[in-house]
N, C-alpha and C positions, 0 to 999 in steps of 0.2 A: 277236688273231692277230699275228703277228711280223711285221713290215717285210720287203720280198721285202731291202730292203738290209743290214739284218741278218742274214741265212740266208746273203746272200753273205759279209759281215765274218764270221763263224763259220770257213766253209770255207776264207777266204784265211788266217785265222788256224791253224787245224789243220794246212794244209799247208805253214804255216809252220812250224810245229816239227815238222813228219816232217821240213823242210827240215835245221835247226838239228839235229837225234839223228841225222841221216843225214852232218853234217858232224861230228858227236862220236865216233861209231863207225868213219869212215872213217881221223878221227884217232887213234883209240885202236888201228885195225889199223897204221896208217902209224907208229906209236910202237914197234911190234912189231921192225922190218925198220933204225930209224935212231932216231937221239936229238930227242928232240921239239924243238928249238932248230931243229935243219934239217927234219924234217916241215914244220913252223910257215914257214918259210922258202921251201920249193917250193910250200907252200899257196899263197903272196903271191904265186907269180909265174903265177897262173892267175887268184886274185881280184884281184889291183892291174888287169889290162887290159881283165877284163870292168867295174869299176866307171871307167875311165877314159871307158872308150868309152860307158856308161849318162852318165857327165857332161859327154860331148861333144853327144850328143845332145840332152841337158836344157837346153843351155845353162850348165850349173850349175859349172862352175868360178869360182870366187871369189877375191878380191885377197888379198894376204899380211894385209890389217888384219884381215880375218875369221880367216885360216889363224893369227893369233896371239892373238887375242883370248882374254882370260883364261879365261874358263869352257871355251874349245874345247880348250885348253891341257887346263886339267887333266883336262876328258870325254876327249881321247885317253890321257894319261897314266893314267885308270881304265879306259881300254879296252885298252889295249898291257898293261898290268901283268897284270890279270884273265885278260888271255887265255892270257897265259904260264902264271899258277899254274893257271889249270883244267887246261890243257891237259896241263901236268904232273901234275897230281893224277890226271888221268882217264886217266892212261896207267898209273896205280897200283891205281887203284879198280876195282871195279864199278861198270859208266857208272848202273846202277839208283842207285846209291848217291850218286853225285858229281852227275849231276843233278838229283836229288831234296832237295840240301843248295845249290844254285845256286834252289832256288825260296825260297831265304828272304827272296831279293832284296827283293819288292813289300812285307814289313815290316819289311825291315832301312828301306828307304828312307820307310816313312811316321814310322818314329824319326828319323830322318837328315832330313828336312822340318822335324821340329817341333823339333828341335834345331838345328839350322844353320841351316834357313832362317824360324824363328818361325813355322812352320805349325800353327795349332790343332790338336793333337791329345785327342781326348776319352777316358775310361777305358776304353771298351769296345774302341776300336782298342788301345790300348795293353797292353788284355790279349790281345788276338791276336796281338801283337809278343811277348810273353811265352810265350803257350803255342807262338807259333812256334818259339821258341829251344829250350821243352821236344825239341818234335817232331826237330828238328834232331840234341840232344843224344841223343835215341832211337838214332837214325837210327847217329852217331860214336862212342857209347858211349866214353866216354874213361874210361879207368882199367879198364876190361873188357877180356875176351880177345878179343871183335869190331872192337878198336879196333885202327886204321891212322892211325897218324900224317900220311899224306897227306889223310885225311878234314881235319885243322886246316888246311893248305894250299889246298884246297876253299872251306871256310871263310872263308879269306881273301880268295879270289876272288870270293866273293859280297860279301867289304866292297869291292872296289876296283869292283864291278860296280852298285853303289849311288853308289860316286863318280862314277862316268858316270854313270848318268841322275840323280841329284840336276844334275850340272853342264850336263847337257842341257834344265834348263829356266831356266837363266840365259843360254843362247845367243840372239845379235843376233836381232829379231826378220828373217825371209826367208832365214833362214839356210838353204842347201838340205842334206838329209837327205842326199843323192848323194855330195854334197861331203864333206860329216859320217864319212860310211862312207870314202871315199877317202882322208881323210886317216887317218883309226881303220888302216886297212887299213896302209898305204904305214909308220906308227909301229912298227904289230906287225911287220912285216916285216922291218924294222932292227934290230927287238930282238932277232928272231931270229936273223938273224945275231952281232948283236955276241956273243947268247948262247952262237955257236958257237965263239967264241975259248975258250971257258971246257970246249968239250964236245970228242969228238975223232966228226967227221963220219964215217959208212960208204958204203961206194960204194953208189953209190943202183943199187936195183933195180927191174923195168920194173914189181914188184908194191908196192911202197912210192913209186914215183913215181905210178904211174897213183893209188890210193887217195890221198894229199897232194894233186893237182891235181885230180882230181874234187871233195874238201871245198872247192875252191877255187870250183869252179861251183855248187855246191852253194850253199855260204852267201852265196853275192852272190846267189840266186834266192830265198834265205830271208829275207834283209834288206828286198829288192823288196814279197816279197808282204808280211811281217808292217807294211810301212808303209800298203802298198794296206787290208789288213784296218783299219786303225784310221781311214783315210781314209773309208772304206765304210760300217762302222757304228758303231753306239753303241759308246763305250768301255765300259760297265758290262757290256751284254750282249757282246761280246767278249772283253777280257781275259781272262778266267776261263779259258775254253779256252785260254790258256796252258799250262792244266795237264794238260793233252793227252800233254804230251812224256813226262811221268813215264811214262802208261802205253808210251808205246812205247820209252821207255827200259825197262822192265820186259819186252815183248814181246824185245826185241834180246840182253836180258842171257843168255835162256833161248834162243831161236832162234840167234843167230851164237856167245856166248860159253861158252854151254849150265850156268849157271849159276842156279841159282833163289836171288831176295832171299830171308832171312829173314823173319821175322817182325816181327823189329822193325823191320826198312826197310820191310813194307808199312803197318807202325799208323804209322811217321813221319810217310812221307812221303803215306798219305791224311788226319792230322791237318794237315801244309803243305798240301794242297788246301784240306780244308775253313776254315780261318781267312784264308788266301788269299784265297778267292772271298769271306767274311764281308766282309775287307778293302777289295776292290773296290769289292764294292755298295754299304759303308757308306759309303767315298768320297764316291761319287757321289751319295749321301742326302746328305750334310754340306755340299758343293759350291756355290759362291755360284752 
């Protein structure tokens, strides 16, 4: 019978990525009305005070030595960069599509462990990293007439989204999560701007402000709970309903954008489920 704390780590998990596809799609409509540099931007100034105030509470503001320390350096700099290209990418794509190539993450990073960091990796993970790349490649078809050159930009945000949390598990031991997200947050937010030198800003409307500042409350509530879900319960029996979002990315694409994936985005991306979830559990059998 399942642990009552497990049934709870499931559902904080699941409404955590309604959380996360309800901050993709509000960003994808808020990409509609303004150039995603300032979306990204007014996002920041709704998420920067709700995680201020979450870190005032916690206690959890930390000294400039943690705020510089090398792994937190480059986990923001994988976190500020990614956030840009997805968000770019996802204002080009089908959000089915651009989220469903963001889940290659969990085997980009079990390559990225055993390569950077000497983590054992054994044949059978390593052919899940393999058939995951297939599943991907489904998904962007490059050199076909399905292909969208923003799909490689996607892409790329899954490799920078693998540099954060590879660099997330070289951070200070008590390092707080709060913190972690404040500072992620407060990086992307600069960049966003800076990126606006580069973009020319539209005067912001009450329907492209209100959607930008809701993703804002939004993913500071999705941050919260997907920490509570891993706190809660088992990691093997959790994670997996990460792949949760795909379907509600596929619900969204057809309900608000009124769009239905192809074929080949549903065999990719339930091939990225299932070697995903292989991935997880195998984890956790291997696991000292």
């Amino acid at each position: 019978m399942m642990r009552d704390d497990n049934r709870r780590g499931i559902v904080l998990m699941i409404v955590a990525m309604i959380g996360f596809i309800g901050n993709d799609t509000l960003m994808k409509l808020a990409s509609e009305d303004m150039p995603v540099g300032q979306a990204m931007f007014l996002r920041g100034l709704s998420l920067i005070p709700v995680l201020m105030i979450a870190a005032w509470k916690n206690s959890a503001f930390q000294g400039f030595k943690v705020a510089f320390h090398p792994a937190l350096v480059l986990r923001t700099l994988g976190d500020a960069v990614s956030a840009m290209l997805y968000i770019s990418a996802l204002a080009r794509l089908p959000i089915a599509n651009a989220t469903a190539i963001l889940q290659l993450v969990p085997l980009l990073s079990t390559a990225g462990a055993a390569l950077a960091l000497g983590e054992k990796v054994g044949l059978r993970r390593w052919s899940a990293v393999v058939i995951g790349f297939a599943a991907v490649l489904l998904i962007i078809r490059p050199g076909l007439d399905g292909f969208n050159v923003w799909s490689l930009v996607a892409l790329l945000a899954a490799l920078f989204v693998t540099v954060r949390d590879l660099s997330s598990r070289r951070l200070p031991p008590g390092t707080s999560s709060i913190f972690v997200s404040l500072i992620a947050a407060v990086s992307v937010t600069l960049l966003a701007g800076a990126l606006g030198s580069f973009e020319t800003w539209h005067p912001i409307t009450a329907r492209g402000a209100a959607y930008a500042l809701a993703a804002g409350f939004i993913i500071a509530g999705a941050y919260f709970t997907i920490v509570s879900a891993a706190r809660v319960g088992e990691v093997s029996v959790v994670a997996p309903f990460r792949y949760t979002i795909i379907l509600w990315a596929i619900l969204i694409q057809v309900v608000v954008f009124h769009t239905v994936p192809d074929a080949a985005t549903f065999i990719g991306a339930a091939a990225l489920v299932a070697v995903g979830t292989y991935s997880f559990l195998r984890e956790k059998r291997v696991a000292p």
